[in-house]
DSSP file (Angstrom, degrees, kcal/mol; ACC not computed):
  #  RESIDUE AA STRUCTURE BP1 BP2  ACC     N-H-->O    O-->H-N    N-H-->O    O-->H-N    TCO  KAPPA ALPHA  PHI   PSI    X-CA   Y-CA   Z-CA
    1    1 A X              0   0    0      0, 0.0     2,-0.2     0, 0.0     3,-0.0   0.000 360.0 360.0 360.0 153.3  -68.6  -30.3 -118.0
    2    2 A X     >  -     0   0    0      1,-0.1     4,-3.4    87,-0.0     5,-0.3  -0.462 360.0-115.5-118.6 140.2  -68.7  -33.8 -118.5
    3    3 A X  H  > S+     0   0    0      1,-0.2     4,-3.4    -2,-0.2     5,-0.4   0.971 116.4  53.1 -51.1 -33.8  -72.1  -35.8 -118.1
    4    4 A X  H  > S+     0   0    0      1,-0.2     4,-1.7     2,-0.2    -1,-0.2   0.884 110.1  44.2 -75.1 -37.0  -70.9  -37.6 -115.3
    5    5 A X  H  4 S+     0   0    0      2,-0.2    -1,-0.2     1,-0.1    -2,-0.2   0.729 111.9  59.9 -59.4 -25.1  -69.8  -34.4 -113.2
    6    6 A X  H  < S+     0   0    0     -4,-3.4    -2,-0.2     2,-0.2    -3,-0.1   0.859 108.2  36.3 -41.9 -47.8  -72.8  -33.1 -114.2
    7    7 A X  H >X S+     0   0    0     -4,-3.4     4,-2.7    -5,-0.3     3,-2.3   0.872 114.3  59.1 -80.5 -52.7  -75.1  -35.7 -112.6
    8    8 A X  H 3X S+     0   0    0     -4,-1.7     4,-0.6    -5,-0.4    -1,-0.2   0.593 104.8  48.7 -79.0   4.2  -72.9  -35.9 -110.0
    9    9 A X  H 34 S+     0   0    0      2,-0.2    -1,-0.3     3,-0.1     4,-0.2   0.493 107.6  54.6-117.7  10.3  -73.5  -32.2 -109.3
   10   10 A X  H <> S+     0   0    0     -3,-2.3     4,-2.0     2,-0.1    -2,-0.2   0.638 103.7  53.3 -85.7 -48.0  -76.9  -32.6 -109.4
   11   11 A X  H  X S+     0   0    0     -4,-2.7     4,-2.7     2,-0.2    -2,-0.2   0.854 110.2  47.8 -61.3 -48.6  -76.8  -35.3 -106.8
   12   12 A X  H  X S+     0   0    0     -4,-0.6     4,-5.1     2,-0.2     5,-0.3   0.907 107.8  59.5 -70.3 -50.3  -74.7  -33.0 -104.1
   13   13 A X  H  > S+     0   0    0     -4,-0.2     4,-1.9     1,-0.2     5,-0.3   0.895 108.6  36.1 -80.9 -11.1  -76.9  -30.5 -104.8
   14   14 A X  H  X S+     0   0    0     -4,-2.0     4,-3.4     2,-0.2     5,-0.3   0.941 117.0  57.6 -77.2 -30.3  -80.3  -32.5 -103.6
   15   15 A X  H  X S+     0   0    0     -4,-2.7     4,-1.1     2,-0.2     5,-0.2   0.880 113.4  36.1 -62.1 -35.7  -78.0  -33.8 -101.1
   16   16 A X  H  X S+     0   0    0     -4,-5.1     4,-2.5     2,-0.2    -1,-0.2   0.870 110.6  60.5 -60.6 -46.4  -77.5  -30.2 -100.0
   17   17 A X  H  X S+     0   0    0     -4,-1.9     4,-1.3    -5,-0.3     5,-0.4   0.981 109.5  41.7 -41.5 -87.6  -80.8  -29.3 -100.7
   18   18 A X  H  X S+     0   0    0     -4,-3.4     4,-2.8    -5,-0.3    -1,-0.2   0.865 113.1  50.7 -43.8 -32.8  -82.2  -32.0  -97.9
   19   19 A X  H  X S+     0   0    0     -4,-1.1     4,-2.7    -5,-0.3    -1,-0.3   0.987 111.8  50.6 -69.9 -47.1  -79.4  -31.2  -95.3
   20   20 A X  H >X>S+     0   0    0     -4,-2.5     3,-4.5     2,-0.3     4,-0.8   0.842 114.9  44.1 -58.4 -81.1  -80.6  -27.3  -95.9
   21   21 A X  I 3X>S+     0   0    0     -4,-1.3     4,-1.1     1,-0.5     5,-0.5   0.844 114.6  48.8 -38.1 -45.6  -84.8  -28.3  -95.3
   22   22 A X  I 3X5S+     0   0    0     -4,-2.8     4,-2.1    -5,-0.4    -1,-0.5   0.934 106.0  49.8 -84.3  -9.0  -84.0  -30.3  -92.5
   23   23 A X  I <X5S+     0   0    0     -3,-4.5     4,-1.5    -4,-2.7    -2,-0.2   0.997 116.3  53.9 -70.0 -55.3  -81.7  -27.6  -90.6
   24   24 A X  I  X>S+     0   0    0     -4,-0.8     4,-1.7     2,-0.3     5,-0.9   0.819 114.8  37.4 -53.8 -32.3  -85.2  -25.3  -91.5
   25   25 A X  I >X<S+     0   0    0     -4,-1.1     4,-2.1    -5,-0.6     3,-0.5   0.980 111.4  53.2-100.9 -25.9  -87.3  -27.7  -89.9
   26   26 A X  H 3X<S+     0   0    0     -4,-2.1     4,-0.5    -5,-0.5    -2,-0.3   0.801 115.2  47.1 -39.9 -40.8  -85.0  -28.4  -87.2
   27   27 A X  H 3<5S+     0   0    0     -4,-1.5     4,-0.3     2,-0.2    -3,-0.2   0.577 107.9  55.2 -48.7 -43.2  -85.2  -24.4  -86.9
   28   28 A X  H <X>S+     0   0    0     -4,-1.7     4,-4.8    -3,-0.5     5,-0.5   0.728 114.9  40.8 -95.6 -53.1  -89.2  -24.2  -87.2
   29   29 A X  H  X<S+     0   0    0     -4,-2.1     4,-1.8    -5,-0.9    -2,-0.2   0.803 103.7  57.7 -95.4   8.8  -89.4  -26.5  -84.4
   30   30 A X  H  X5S+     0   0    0     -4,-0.5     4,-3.2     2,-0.2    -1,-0.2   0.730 112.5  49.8 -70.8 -36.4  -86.9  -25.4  -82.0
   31   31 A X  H  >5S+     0   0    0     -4,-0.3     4,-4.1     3,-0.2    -2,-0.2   0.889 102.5  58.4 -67.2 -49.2  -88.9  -22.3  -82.4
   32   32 A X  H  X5S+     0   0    0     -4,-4.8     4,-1.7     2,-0.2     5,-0.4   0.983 110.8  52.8 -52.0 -63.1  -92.4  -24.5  -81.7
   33   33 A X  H  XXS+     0   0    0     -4,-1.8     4,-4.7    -5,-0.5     5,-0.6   0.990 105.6  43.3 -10.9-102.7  -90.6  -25.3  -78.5
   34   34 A X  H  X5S+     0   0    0     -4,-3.2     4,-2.6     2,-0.2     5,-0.5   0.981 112.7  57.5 -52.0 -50.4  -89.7  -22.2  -77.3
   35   35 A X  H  X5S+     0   0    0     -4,-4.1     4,-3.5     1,-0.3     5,-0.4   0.882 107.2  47.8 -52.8 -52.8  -93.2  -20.9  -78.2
   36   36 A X  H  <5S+     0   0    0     -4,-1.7    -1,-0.3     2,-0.2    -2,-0.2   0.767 122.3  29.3 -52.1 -55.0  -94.7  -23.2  -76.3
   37   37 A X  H  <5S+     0   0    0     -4,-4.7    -1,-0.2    -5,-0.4    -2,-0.1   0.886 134.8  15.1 -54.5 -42.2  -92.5  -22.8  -72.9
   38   38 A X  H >X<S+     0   0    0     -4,-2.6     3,-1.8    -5,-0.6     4,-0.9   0.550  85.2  94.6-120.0  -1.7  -91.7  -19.6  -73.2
   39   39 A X  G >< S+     0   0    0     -4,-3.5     3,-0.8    -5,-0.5    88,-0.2   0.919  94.4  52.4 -67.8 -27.1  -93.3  -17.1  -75.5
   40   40 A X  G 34 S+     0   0    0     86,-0.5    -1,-0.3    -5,-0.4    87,-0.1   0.674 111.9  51.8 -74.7  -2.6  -96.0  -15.9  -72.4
   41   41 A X  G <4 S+     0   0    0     -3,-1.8    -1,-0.3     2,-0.1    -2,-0.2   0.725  85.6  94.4-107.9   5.2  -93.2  -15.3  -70.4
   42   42 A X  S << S-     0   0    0     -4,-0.9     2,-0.3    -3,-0.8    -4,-0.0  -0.396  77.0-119.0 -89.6 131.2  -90.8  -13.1  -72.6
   43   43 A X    >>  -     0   0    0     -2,-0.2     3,-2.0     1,-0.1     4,-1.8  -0.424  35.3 -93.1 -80.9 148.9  -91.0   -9.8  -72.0
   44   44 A X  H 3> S+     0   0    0      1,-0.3     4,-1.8    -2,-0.3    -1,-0.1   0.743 126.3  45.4 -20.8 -50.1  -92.2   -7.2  -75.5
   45   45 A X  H 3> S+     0   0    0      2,-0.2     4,-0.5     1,-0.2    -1,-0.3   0.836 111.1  43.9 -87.7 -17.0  -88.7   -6.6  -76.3
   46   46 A X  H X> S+     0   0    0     -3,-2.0     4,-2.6     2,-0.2     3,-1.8   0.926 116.7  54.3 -50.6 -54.6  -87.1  -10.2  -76.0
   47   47 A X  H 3X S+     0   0    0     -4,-1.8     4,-1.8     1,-0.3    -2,-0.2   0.807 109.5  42.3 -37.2 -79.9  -90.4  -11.2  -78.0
   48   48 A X  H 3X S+     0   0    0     -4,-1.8     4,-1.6     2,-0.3    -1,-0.3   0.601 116.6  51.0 -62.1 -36.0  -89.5   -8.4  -80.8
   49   49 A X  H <X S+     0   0    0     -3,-1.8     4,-1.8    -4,-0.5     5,-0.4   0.938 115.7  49.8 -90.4 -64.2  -85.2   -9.9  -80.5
   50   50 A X  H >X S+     0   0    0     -4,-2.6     4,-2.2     2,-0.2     3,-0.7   0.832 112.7  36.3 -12.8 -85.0  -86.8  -13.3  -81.0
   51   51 A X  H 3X S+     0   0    0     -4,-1.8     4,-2.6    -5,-0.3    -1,-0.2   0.974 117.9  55.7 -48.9 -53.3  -89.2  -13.0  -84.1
   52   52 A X  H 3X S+     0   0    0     -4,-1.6     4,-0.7     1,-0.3    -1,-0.2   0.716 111.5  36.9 -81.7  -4.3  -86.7  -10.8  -85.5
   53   53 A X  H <X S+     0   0    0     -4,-1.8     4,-1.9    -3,-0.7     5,-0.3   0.843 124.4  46.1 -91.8 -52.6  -83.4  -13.4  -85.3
   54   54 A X  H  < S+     0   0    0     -4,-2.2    -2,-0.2    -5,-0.4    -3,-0.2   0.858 113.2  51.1 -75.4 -29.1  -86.1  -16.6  -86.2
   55   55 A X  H >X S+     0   0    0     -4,-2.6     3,-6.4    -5,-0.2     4,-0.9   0.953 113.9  41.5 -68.4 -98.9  -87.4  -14.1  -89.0
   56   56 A X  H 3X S+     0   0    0     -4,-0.7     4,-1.7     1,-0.3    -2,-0.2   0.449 117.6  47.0  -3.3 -58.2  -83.7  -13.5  -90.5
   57   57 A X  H 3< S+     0   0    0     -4,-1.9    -1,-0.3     2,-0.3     4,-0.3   0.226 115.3  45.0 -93.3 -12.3  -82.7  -17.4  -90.1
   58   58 A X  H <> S+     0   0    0     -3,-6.4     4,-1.3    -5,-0.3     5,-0.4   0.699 117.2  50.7-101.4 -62.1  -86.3  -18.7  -92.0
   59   59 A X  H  X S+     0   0    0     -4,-0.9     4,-2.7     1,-0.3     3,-0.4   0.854 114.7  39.9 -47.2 -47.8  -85.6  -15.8  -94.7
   60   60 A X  H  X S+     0   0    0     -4,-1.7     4,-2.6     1,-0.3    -1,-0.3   0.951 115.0  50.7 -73.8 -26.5  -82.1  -16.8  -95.4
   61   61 A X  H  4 S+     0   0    0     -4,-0.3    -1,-0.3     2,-0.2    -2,-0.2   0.686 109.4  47.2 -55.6 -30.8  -82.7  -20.0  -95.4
   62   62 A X  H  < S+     0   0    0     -4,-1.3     3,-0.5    -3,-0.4     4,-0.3   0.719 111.1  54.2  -7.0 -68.4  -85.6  -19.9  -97.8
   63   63 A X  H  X S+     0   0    0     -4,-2.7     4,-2.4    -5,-0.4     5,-0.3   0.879 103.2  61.1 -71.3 -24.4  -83.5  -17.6 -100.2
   64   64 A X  H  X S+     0   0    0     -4,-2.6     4,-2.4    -5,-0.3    -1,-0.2   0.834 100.1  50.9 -44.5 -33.0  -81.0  -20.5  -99.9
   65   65 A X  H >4 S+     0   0    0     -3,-0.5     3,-2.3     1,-0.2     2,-0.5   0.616 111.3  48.9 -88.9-119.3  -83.5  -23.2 -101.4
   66   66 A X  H 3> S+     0   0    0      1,-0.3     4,-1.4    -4,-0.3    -1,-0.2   0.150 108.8  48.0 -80.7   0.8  -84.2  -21.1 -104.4
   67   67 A X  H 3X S+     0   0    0     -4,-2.4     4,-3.3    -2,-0.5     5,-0.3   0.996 123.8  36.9 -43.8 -55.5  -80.7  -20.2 -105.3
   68   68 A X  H <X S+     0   0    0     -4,-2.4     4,-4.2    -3,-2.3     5,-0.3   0.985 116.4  51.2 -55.2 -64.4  -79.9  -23.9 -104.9
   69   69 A X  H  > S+     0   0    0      1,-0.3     4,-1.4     2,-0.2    -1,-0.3   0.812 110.2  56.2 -26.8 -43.9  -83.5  -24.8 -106.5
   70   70 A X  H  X S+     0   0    0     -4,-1.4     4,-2.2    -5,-0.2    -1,-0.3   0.940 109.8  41.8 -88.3 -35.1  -82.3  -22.3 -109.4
   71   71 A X  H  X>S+     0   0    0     -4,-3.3     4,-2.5    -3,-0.3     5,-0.9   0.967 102.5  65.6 -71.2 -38.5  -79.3  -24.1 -110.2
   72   72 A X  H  X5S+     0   0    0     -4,-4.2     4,-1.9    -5,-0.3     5,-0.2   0.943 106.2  46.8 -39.9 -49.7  -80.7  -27.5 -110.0
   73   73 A X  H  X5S+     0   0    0     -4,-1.4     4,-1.8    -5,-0.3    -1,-0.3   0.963 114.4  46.1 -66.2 -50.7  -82.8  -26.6 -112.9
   74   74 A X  H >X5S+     0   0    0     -4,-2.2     4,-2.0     1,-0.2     3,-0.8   0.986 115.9  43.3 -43.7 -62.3  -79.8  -25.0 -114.9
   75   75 A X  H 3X5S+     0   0    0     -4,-2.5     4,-1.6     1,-0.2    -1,-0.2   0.806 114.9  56.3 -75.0 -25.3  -77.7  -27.8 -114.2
   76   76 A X  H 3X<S+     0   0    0     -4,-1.9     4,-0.9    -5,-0.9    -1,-0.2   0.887 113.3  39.0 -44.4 -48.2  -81.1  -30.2 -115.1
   77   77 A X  H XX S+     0   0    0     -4,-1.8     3,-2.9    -3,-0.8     4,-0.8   0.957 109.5  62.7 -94.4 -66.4  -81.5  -28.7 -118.5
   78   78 A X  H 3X S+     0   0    0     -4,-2.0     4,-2.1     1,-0.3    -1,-0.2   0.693 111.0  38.5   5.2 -59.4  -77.5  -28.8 -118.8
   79   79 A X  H 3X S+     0   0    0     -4,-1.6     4,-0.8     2,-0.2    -1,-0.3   0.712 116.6  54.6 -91.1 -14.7  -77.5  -33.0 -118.5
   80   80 A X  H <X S+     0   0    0     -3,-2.9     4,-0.9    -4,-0.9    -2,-0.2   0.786 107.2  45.0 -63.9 -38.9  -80.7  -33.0 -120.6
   81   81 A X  H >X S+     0   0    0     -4,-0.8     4,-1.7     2,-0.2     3,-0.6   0.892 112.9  58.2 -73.7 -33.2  -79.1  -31.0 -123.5
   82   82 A X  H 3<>S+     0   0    0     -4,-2.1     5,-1.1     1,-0.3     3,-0.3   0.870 104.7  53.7 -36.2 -56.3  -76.0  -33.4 -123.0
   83   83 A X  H 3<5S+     0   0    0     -4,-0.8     3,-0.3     1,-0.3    -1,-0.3   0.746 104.7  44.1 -25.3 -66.6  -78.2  -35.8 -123.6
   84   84 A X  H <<5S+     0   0    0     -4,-0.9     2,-1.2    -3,-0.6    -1,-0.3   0.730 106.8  59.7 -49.2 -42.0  -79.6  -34.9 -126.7
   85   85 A X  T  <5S-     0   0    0     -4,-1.7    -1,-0.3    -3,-0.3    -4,-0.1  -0.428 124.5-107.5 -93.8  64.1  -76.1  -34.0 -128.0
   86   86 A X  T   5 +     0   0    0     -2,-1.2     2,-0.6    -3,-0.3    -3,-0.2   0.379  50.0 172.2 -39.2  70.7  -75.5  -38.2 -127.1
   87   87 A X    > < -     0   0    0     -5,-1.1     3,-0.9     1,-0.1    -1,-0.2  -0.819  22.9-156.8 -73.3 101.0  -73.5  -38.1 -124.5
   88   88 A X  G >  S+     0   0    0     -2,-0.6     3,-2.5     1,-0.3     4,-0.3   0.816  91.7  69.0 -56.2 -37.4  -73.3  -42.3 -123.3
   89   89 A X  G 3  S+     0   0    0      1,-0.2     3,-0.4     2,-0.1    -1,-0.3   0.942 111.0  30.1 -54.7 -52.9  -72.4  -41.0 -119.5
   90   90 A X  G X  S+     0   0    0     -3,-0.9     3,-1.4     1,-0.2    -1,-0.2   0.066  80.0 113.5-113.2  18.6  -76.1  -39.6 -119.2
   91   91 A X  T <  S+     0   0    0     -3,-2.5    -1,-0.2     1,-0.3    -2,-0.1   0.902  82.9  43.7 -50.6 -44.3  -78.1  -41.7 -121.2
   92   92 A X  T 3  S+     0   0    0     -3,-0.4    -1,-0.3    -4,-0.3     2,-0.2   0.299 100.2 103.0 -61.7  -7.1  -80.3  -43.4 -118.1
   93   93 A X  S <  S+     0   0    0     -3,-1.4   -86,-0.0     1,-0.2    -3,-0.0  -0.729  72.5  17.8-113.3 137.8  -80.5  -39.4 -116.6
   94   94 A X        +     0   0    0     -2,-0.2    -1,-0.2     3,-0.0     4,-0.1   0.975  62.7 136.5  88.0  66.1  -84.2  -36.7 -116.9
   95   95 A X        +     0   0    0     -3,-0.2     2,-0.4     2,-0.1    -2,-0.1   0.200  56.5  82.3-107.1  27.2  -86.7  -39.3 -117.6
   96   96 A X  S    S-     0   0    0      1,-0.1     4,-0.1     0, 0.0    -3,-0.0  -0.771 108.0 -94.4-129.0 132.7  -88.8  -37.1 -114.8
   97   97 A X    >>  -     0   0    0     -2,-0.4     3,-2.1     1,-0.1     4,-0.5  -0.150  30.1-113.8 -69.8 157.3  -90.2  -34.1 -117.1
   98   98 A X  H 3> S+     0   0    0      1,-0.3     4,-0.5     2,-0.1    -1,-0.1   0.677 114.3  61.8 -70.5  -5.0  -88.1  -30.8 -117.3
   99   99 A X  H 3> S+     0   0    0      2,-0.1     4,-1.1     1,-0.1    -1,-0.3   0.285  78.1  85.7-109.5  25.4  -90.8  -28.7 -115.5
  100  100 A X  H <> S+     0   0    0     -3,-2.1     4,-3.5     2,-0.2     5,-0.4   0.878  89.3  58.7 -90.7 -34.0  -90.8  -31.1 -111.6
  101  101 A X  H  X S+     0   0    0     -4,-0.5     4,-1.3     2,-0.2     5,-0.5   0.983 107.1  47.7 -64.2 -73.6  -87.7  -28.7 -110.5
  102  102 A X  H >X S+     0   0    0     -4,-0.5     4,-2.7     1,-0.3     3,-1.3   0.990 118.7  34.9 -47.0 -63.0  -90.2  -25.6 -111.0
  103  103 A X  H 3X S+     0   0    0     -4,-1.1     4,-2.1     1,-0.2     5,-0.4   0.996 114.6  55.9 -61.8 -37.5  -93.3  -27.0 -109.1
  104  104 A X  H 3X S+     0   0    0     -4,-3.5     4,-0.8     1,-0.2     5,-0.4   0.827 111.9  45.0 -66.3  -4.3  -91.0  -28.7 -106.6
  105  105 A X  H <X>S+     0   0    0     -3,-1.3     4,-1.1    -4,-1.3     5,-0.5   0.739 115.9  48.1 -88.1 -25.9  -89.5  -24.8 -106.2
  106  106 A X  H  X5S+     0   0    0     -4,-2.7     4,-2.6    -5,-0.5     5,-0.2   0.925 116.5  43.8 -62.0 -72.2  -93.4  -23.7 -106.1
  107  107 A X  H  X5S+     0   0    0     -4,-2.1     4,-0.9    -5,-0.3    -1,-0.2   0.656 113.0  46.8 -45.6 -30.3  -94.1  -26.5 -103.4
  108  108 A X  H >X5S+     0   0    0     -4,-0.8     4,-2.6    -5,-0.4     3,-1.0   0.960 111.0  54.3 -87.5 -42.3  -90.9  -26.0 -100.9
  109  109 A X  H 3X>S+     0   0    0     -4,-1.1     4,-2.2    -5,-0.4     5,-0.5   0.975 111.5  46.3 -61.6 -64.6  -91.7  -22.2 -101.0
  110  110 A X  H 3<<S+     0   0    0     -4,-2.6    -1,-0.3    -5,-0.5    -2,-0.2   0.839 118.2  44.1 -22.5 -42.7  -95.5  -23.3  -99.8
  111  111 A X  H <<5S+     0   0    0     -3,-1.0     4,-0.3    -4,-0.9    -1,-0.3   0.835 121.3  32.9 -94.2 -39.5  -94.2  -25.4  -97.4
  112  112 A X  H  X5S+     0   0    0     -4,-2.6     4,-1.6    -3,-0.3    -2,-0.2   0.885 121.1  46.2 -98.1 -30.3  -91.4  -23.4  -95.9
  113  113 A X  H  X5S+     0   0    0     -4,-2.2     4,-1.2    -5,-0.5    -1,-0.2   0.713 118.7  48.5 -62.1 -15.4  -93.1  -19.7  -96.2
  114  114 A X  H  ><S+     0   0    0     -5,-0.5     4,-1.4    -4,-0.2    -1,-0.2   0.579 113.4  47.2-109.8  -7.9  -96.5  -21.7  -94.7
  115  115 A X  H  > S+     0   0    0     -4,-0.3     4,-1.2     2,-0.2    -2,-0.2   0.784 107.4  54.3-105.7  -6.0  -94.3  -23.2  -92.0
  116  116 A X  H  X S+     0   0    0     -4,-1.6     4,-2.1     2,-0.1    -2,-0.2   0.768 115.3  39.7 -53.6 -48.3  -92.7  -19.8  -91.2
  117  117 A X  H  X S+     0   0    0     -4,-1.2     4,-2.8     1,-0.2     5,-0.2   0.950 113.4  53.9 -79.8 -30.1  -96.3  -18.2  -90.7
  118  118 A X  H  X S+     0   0    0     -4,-1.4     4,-2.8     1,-0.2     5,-0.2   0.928 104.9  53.7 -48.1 -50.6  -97.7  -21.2  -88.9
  119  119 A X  H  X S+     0   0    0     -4,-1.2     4,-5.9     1,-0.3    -1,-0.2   0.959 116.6  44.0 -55.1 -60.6  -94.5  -21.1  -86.2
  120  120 A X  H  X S+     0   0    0     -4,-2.1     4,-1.4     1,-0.2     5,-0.4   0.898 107.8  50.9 -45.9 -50.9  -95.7  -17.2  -85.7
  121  121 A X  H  X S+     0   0    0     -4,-2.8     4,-3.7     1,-0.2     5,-0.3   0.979 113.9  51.5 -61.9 -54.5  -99.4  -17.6  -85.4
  122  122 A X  H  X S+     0   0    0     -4,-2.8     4,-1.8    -5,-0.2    -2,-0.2   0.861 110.2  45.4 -51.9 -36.6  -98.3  -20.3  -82.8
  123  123 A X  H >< S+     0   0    0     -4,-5.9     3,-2.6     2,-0.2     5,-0.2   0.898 117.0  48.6 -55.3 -86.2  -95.9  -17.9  -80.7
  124  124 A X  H >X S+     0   0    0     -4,-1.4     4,-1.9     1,-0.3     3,-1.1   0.696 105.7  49.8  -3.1 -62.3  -98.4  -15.4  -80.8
  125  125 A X  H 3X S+     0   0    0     -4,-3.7     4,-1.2    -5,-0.4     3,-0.5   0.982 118.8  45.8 -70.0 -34.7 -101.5  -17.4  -79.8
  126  126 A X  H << S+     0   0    0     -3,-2.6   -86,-0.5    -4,-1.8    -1,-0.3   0.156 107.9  56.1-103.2  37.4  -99.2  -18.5  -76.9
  127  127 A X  H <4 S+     0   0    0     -3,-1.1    -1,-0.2   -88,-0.2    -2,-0.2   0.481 103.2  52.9 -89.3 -19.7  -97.9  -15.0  -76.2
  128  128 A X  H  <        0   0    0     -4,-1.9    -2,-0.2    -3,-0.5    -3,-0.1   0.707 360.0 360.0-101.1 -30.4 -101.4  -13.7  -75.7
  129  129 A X     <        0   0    0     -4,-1.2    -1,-0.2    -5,-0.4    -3,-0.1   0.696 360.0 360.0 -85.9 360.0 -102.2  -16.6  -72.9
């Protein structure tokens, strides 16, 4: 692969990457919603059909970011070794240190696993009133 499909397949996948976080947070707060109208009124086993579809839909979505999240780093170190080998398309590319893909994988898991439990603890607390 060529620097310049490289880069440019780096780019699709942050572009992918963003669309995926905001359908998740679009997701998280459709769910904040509904808790908030409706969780006191849903009877145990709607509750139970509920969690367990919004559960399913956070987890695949989740395992989506780090698949993507795991190539981004392949395909990272990929336009870096290009680099090195002096490849002109990709001179200007990875002046952001090779380890920001790991901590940004650390940080979105923090952020979407903490916004998974938040969403719960809020159904909950307005199931119980």
């Amino acid at each position: 692969m060529i620097g310049y499909e490289a880069v440019s397949g780096f780019n699709d996948l942050v572009a992918n990457l963003n669309n995926l976080l905001f359908g998740y947070i679009s997701i998280l707060s459709a769910f904040l919603i509904m808790s908030y109208f409706a969780a006191g009124k849903l009877s145990n086993g709607l509750a139970l059909i509920v969690i367990v579809l919004f559960s399913l839909a956070c987890l695949m979505l989740i395992i989506q970011f780090n698949f993507m999240k795991t190539d981004m780093e392949h395909l990272f170190r990929h336009i870096i070794d290009l680099k090195a080998a002096g490849d002109p398309t990709v001179s200007w590319f990875g002046h952001n240190p090779g380890w920001a893909v790991g901590v940004l994988t650390i940080i979105q898991n923090l952020v979407t696993i903490g916004g998974y439990v938040g969403c719960l603890l809020f159904f909950f607390s307005n199931k119980k009133k």
